[in-house]
N, C-alpha and C positions, 0 to 999 in steps of 0.2 A: 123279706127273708133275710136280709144285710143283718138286721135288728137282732134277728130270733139267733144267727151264727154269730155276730158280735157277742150277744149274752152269751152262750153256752159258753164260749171262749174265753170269755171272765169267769165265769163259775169254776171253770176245770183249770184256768190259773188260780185262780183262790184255792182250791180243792190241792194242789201243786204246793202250792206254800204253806199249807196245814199240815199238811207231809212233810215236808221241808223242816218246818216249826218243830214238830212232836219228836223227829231223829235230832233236833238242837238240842231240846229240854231231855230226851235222852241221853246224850252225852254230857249233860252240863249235871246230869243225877250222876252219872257213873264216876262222873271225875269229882265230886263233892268231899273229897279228902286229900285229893292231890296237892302237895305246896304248888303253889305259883297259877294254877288255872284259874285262868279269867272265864267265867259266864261268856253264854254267846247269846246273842237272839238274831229273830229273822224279822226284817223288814220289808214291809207288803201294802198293807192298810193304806199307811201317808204315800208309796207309789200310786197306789189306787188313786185316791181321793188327787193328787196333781195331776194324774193323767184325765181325771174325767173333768176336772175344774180347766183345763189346758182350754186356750180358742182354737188351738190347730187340730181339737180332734181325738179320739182314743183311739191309738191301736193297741188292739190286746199284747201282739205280740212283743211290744218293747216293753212290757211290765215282768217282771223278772225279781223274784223276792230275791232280798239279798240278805247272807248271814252278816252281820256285821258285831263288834263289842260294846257292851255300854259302858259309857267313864261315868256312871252316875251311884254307882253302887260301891258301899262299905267293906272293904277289904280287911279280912280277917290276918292276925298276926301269919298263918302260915303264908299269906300273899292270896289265898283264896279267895273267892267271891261267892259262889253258891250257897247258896239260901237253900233249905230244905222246902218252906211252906210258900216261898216266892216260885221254886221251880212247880210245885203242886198244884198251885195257884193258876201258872200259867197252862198245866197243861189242861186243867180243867177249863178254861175261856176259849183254847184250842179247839178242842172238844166240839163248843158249843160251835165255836163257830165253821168245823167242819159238819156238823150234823146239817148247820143253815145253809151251808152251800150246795151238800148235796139233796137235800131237801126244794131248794130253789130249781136245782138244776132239771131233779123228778118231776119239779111242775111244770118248768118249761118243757118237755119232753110228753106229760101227758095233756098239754095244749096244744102241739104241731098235731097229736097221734087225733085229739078232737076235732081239730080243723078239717085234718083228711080223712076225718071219718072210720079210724080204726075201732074197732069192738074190741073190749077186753074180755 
């Protein structure tokens, strides 16, 4: 049962930082004119991926997307950064990949309801 509550716990953090994600590229649309704003994103994935490569272990709960800024991106003469078809970009893989978690999460949910024998 550790297993089945660890998963859900991951999904609904993932499912958390898709959210997180979609109100970033949000406001990284809104502000696409403003002189001086920098793009934001959220970082979640590469927490993911060192907490479960970790030997001490995965707890869900210390995984915590974080917005952070990229220094990798082309600044336009007003001091800007936002991309129109890079913010689009992302929120479409957003997207996809909240559909995948909640979809995950559906299945874990209808394998406990199988296990105990619920009827739909």
């Amino acid at each position: 049962m550790s297993s089945f509550v660890d998963t859900v716990k991951l999904l609904e953090t993932g499912i958390k930082a898709e959210g997180l994600r979609q109100s970033t590229i949000a406001s990284n649309l809104a502000n696409i004119e403003t002189p001086g704003y920098r793009r934001l994103d959220v970082k979640f994935e590469e927490l993911l991926d060192k907490a479960i490569q970790s030997s001490d272990g995965m707890e869900s709960e210390d995984i915590e997307p974080e917005i952070y800024q990229p220094a990798n991106t082309p600044i336009k003469a007003n001091g800007n950064d936002v991309i129109l078809e890079t913010e689009i970009g992302e929120m479409l893989k957003n997207s996809l990949r909240h559909t995948a978690y909640v979809r995950l999460l559906r299945k874990k949910f209808t394998q406990m309801e199988t296990a105990i024998g619920v009827q739909g």
